[in-house]
KOLVO-174638 format. One line per field, with one value per residue: residue in one letter; x, y, z of N, C-alpha, C in turn. Coordinates in steps of 0.1 Angstrom, whole numbers, plus 5000, padded with zeros to 4 digits. Layout:
! KOLVO-174638
type	A | ...
n.c1	X | ...
n.c2	Y | ...
n.c3	Z | ...
ca.c1	X | ...
ca.c2	Y | ...
ca.c3	Z | ...
c.c1	X | ...
c.c2	Y | ...
c.c3	Z | ...
This chain:
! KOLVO-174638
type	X | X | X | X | X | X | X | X | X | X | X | X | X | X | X | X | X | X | X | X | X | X | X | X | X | X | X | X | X | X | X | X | X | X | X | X | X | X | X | X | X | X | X | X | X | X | X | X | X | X | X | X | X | X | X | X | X | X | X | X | X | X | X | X | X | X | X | X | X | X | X | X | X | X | X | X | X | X | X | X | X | X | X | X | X | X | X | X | X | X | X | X | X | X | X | X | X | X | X | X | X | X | X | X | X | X | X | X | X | X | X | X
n.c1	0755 | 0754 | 0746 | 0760 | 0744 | 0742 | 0761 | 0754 | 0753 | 0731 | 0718 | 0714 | 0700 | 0715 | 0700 | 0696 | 0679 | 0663 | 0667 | 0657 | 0626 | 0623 | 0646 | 0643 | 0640 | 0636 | 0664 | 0673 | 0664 | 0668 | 0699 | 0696 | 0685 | 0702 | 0720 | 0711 | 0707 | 0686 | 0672 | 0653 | 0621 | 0589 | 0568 | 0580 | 0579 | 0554 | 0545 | 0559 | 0554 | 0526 | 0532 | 0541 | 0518 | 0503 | 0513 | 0513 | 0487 | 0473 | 0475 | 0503 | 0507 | 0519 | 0518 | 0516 | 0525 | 0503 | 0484 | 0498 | 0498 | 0470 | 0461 | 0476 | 0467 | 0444 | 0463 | 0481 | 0469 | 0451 | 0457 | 0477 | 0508 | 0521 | 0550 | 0553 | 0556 | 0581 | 0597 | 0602 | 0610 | 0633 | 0641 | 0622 | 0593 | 0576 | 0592 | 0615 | 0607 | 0597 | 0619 | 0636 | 0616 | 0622 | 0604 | 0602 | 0619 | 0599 | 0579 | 0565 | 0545 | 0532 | 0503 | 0480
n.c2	2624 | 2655 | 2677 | 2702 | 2708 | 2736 | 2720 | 2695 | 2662 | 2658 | 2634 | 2638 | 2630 | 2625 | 2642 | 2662 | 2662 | 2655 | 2624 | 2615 | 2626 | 2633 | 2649 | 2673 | 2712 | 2748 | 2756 | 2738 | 2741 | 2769 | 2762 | 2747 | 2763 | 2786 | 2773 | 2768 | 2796 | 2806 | 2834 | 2834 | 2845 | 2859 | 2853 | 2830 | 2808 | 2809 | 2794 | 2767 | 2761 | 2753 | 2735 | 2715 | 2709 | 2700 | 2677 | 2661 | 2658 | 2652 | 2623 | 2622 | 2643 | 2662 | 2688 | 2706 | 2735 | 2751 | 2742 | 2752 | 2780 | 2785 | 2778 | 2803 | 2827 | 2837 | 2841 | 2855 | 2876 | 2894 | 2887 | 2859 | 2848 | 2824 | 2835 | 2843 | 2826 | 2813 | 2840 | 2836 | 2806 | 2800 | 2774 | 2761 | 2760 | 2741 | 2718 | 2727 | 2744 | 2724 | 2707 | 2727 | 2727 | 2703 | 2679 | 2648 | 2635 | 2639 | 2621 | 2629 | 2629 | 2648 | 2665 | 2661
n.c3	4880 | 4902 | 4923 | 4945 | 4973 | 5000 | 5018 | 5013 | 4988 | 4967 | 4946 | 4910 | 4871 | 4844 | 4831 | 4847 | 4862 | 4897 | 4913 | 4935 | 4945 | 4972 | 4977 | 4973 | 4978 | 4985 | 4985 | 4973 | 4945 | 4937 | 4937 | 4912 | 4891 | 4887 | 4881 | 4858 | 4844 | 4853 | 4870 | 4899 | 4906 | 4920 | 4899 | 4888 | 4909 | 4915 | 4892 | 4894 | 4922 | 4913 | 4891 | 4908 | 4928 | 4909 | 4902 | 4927 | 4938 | 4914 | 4902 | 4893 | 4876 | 4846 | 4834 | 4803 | 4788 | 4773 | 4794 | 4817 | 4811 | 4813 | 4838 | 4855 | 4842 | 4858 | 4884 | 4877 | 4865 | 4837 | 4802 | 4796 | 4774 | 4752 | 4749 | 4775 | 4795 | 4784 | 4784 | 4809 | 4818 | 4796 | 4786 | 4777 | 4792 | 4807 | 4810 | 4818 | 4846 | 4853 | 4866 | 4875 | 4897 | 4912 | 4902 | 4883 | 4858 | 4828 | 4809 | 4785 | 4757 | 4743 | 4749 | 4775
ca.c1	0757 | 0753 | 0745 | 0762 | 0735 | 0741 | 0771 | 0749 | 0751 | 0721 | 0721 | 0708 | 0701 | 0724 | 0696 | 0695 | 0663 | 0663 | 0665 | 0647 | 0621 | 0622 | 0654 | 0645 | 0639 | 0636 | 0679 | 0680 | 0653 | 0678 | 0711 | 0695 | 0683 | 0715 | 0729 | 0704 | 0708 | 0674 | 0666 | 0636 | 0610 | 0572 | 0563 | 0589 | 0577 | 0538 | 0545 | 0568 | 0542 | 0512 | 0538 | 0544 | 0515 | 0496 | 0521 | 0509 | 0473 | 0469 | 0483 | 0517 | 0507 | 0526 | 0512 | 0518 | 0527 | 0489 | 0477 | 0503 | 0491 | 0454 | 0465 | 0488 | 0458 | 0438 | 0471 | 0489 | 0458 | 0454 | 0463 | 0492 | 0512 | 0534 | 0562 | 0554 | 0563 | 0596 | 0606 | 0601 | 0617 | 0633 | 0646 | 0608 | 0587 | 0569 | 0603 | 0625 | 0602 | 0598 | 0633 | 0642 | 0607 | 0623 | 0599 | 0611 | 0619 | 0586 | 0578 | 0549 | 0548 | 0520 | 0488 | 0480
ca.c2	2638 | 2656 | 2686 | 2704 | 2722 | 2733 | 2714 | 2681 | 2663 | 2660 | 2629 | 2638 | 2619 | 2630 | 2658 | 2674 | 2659 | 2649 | 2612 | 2616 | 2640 | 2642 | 2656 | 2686 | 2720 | 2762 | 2761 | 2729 | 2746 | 2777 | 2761 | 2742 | 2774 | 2794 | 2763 | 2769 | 2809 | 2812 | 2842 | 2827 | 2852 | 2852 | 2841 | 2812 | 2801 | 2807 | 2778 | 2755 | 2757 | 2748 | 2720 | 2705 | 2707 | 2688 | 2661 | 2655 | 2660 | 2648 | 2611 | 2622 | 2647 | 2674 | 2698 | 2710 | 2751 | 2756 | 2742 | 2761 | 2797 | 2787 | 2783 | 2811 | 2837 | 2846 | 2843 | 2868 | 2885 | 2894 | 2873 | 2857 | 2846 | 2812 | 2836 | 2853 | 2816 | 2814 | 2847 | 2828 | 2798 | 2802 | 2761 | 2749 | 2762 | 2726 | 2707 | 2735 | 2741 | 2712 | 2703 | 2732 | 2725 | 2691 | 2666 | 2635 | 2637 | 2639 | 2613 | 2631 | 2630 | 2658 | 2665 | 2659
ca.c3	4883 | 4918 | 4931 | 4960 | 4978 | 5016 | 5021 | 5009 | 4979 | 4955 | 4929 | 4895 | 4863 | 4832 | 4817 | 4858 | 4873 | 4910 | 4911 | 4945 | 4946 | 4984 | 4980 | 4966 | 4989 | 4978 | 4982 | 4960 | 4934 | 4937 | 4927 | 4894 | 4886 | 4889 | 4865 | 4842 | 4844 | 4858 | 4884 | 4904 | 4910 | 4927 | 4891 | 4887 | 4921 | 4909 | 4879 | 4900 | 4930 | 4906 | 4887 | 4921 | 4931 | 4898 | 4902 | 4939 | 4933 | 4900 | 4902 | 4886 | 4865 | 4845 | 4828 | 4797 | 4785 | 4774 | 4808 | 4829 | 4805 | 4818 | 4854 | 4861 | 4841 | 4874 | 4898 | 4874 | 4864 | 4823 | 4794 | 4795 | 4763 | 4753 | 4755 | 4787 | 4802 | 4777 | 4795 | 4824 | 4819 | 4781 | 4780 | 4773 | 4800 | 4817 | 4815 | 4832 | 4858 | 4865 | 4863 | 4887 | 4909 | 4914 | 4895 | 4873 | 4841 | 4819 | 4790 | 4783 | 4745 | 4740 | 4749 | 4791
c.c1	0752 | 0755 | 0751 | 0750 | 0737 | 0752 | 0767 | 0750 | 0743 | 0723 | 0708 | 0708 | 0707 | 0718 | 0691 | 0685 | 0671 | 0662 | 0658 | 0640 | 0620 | 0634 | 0653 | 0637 | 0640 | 0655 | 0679 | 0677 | 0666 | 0691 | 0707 | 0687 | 0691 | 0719 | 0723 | 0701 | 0694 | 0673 | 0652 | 0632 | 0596 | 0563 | 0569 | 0582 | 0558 | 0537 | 0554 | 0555 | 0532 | 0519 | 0533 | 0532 | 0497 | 0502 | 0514 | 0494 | 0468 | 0477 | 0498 | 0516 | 0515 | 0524 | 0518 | 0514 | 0512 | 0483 | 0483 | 0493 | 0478 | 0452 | 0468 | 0478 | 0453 | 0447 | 0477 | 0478 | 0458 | 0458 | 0479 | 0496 | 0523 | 0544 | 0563 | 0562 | 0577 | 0603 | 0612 | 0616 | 0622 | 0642 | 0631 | 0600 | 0582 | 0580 | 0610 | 0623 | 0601 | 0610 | 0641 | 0630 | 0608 | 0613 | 0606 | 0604 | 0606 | 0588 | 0568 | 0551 | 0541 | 0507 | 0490 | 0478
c.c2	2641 | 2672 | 2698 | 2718 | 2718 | 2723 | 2695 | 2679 | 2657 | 2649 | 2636 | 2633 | 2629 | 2644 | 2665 | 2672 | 2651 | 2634 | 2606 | 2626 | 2647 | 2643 | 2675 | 2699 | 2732 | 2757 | 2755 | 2736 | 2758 | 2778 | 2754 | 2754 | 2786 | 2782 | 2769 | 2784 | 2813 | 2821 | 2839 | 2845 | 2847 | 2843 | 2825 | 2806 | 2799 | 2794 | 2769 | 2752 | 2754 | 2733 | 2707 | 2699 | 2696 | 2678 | 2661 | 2651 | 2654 | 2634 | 2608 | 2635 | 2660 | 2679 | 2705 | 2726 | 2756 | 2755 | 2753 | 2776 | 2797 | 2786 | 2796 | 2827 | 2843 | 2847 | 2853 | 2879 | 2892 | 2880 | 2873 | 2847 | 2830 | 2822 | 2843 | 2839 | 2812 | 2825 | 2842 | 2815 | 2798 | 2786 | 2748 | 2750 | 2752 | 2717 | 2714 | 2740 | 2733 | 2705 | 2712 | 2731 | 2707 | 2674 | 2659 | 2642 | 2637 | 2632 | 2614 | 2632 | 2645 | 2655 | 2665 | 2650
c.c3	4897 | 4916 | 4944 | 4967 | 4992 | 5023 | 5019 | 4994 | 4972 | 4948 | 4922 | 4882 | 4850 | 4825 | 4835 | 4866 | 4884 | 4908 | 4924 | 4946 | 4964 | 4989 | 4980 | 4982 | 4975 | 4975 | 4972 | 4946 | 4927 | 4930 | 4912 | 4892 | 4882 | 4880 | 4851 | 4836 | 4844 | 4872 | 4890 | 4912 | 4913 | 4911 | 4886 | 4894 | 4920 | 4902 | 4886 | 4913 | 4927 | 4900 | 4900 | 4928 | 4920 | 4904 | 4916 | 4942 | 4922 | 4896 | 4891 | 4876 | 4861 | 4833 | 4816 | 4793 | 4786 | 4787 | 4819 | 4824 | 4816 | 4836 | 4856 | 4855 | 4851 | 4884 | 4890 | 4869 | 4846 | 4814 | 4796 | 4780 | 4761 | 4760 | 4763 | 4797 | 4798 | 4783 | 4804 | 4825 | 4799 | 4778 | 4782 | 4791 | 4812 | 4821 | 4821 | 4845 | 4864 | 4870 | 4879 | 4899 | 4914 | 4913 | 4889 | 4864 | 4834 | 4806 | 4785 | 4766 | 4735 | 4753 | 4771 | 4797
């Protein structure tokens, strides 16, 4: 599968992940977002810029829902809820971010 973003094209692996992550860019983030009928807002970009930045910092790591909630508490300020991140991203919060914040696929089974 492939991408066209910017007159460039994108490979992706059959479920939509980047198969290079230093392909990925805001436009690229953009069009698999617009596939997946997500409107990115400052909180999309709040949980994809904390994803992105676990995996880089955190020798690969990707975070699961409860971790994102306990991040994104003091940057959104109040409690925040499972389904305040299902608003957000409503095809499973940690894998569509990451999916549209251009990480690999996750074979995370549970837990962190």
């Amino acid at each position: 599968m492939a991408l066209e973003v910017n007159g460039s094209s994108i490979e992706t692996n059959e479920n939509g992940y980047l198969l290079a992550m230093e392909d990925w860019n805001e436009d690229v983030a953009a069009v698999i977002a617009q596939q997946e009928g997500v409107e990115l807002t400052d909180k999309h970009w709040d949980v994809i810029k904390f994803l992105r930045e676990e995996f880089a910092n955190n020798n690969g790591a990707q975070p699961n829902d409860r971790k994102i909630i306990k991040a994104m508490t003091p940057i959104w300020g109040g409690k925040i809820s499972q389904k305040d991140l299902y608003d957000l991203f409503p095809g499973k919060p940690d894998k569509q971010a990451g999916r549209i914040g251009g990480l690999p696929e996750s074979r995370r089974k549970g837990g962190y």
